[in-house]
N, C-alpha and C positions, 0 to 999 in steps of 0.2 A: 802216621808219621811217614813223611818219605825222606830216604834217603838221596841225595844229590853228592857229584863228583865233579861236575864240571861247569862251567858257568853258564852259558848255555841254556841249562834246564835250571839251573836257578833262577837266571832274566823270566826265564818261561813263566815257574814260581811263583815270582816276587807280583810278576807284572798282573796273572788270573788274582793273588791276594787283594791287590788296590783295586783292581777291576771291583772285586765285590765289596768294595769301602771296609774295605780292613787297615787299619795301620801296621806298619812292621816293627815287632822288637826284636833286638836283636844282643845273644847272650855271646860274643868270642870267646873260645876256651883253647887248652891246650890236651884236654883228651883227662882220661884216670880221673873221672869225676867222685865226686863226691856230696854229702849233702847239702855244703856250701854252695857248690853251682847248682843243684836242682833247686835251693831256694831262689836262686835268682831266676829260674825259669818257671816257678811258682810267681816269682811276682809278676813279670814278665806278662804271665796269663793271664794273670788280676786284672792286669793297666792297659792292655791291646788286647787288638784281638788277635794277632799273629807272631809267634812264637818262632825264630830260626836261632839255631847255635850252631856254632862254626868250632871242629875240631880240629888242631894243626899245630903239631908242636914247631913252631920257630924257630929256626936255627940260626937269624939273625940277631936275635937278641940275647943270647947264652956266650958270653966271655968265657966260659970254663967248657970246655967240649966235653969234658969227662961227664959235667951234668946234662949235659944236651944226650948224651947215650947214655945213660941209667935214667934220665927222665919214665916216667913210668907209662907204658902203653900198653891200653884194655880197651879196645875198640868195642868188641862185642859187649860187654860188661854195658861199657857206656850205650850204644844201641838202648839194650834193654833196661837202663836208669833213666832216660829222655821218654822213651817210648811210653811208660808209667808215669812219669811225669808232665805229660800232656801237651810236649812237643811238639810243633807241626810240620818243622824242617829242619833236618841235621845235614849242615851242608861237610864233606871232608874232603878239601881239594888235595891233590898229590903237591910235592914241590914245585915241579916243572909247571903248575897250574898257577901257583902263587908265585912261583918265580921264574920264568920263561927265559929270565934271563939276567946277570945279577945285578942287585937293587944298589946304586954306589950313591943313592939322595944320601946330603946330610940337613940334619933338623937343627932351627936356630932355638932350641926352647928356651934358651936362658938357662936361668940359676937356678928354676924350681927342678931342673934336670942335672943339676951338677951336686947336688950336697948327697948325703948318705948313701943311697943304691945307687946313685950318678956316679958318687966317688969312689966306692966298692966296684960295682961293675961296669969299668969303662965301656961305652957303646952300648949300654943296655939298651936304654930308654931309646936314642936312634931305632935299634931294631924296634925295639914295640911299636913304634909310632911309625915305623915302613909297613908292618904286617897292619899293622890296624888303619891306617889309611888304603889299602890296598880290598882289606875286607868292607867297609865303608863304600868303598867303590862298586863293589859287588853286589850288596845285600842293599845299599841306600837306605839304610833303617830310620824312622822315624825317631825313634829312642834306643839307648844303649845301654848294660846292666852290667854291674860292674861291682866285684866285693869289697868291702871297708879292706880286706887286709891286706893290700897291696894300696895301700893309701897314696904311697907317693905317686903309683904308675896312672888312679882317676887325675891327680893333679898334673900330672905332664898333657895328659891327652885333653884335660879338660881346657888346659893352654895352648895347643895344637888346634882342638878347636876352633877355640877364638879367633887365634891367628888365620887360619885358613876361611873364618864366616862359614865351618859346615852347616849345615841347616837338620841338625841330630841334638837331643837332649839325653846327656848322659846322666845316669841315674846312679847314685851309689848304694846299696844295697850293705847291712848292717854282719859284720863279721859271725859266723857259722862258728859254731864251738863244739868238741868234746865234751862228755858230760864231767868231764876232772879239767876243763877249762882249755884245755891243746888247743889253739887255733886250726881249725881245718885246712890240710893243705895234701896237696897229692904226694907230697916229699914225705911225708909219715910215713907212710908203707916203708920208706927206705930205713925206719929205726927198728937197731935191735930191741928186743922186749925189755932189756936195761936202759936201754935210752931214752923208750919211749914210759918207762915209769919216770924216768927226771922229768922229759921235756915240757910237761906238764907246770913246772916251775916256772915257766917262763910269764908266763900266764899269769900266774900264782903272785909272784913279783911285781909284775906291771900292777895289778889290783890294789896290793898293799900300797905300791907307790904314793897312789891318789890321796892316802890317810895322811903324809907329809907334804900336801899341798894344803895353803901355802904357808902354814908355817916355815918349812925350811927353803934354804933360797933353789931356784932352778940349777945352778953348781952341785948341790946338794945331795937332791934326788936322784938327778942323773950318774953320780958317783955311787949313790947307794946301792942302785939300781944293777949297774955295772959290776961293783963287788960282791954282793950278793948273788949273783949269779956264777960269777968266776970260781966263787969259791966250791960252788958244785961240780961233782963228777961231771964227766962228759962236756959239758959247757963252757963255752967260749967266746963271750960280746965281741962281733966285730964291729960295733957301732948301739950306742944307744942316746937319742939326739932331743931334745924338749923345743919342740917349734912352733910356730905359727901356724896353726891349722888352716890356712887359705895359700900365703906364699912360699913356707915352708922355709921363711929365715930362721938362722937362731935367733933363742931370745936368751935373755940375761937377767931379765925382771919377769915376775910375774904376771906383773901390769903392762908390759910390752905387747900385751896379745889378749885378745877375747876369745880366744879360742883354743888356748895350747893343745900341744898333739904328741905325745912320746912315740918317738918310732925306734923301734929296737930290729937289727939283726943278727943272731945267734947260734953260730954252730955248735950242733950235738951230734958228737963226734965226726962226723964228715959231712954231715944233713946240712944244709943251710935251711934256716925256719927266722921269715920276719911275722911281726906284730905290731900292736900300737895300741895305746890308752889315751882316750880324751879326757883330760883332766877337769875341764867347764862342765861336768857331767855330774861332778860329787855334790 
């Protein structure tokens, strides 16, 4: 595995990989890995034959700066998690590398960027979609890997795509779990050992949900879902939405969508933790 810092020896990189008829995948991360992203660089290896992830925690797309510095950072850690997991290039640009200079694009994404984490965190989705077009630039990856539990943020970029005609196939890769259900996310670490026996609920919740589909109406569950959670220690829905799994409108009927998608975000105690459950699945 090499390590890369600057673009430069990545072009270098990228350009010996096609030379020897490899295609490029390519995993974006923000660092504090865990076994959610090595699965995604487990498939990654499966489907190509070249392997790069990209560490860089983004500071354009954090509205709350307090979590952009508690964001969690294990550089080495991660090194030697990639490394065993069969990586081929770990690119970690500095700021000044990714941002030379500051980035003031705005993105037209529509609406599939404005409801739940669009409306929670203003400017999120903009930043993502600055840093990830910017890597994109870089790396020109053939395919892109991407975890179910940021659901909304595959659907913005997967619409940034289009719009722009990249010539990249983004791949979604199935949400990573704890073995008590917690969604995998690097924000864990940040719960105390009380919180982190709740936060497990969360999970827990969303699964029961599916049992009240569709006998009871989408109004329903999403209330259920909602109080039942609230009523636990620590825990606090700032959003819990039953959508359309492709445009990510609400729906109202169950019959309105072939796909619905609960997407939940949920502070335990000062954690933000999202998730989601496909209901078309029961």
């Amino acid at each position: 595995m090499v390590i890369i810092r600057i673009i430069n020896e990545l072009n270098d990189f990228i350009e010996k990989e096609r030379l020897s008829g490899k295609r490029i995948g390519f995993v974006p991360t923000m660092g504090a890995l865990h076994e959610g992203h090595l699965s995604l660089v487990s498939q990654c290896k499966q489907e190509v034959g070249c392997c790069v992830v990209s560490i860089f925690v983004n500071p354009t797309q954090f509205n709350d700066k307090r979590d952009f510095l508690t964001y969690p950072r294990t550089l080495k850690n991660d090194f030697k998690l990639l490394e065993a997991s069969g990586c081929d290039c770990v690119f970690v640009p500095a700021k000044k590398v990714m941002y030379p200079e500051p980035d003031t694009r705005v993105f037209n994404l529509g609406k599939v960027a404005q409801v739940m984490e669009g409306k929670y965190r203003p400017n999120h989705f903009n930043g993502v979609v600055q840093v990830v077009s910017k890597l994109f630039d870089m790396v020109e990856p053939d395919y892109a890997y991407f975890g179910e539990k940021d659901y909304q943020q595959i659907a913005v970029i997967r619409t940034w795509v289009k719009q722009t005609k990249r010539r990249v196939t983004l791949i979604a890769c199935p949400i990573v779990r704890e073995a008590d259900g917690l969604a995998m996310s690097s924000r864990n670490v940040r719960l105390t050992p009380e919180q982190r026996q709740i936060a497990p609920a969360i999970a827990r919740t969303l699964a029961e949900s599916r049992r009240l589909w569709p006998s009871k109406s989408v109004r329903e569950v999403e209330e259920w879902v909602t109080t039942t959670l609230n009523r636990l220690p620590y825990l606090r829905v700032e959003y819990f939405a039953i959508v359309d799994g492709h445009s990510l409108r609400s729906i109202h009927e169950w019959r309105e969508s072939q796909s619905p998608v609960g997407c939940i975000a949920v502070f335990c105690g000062d954690v933000r933790l999202i998730d989601n459950v496909k209901y078309e699945l029961f």
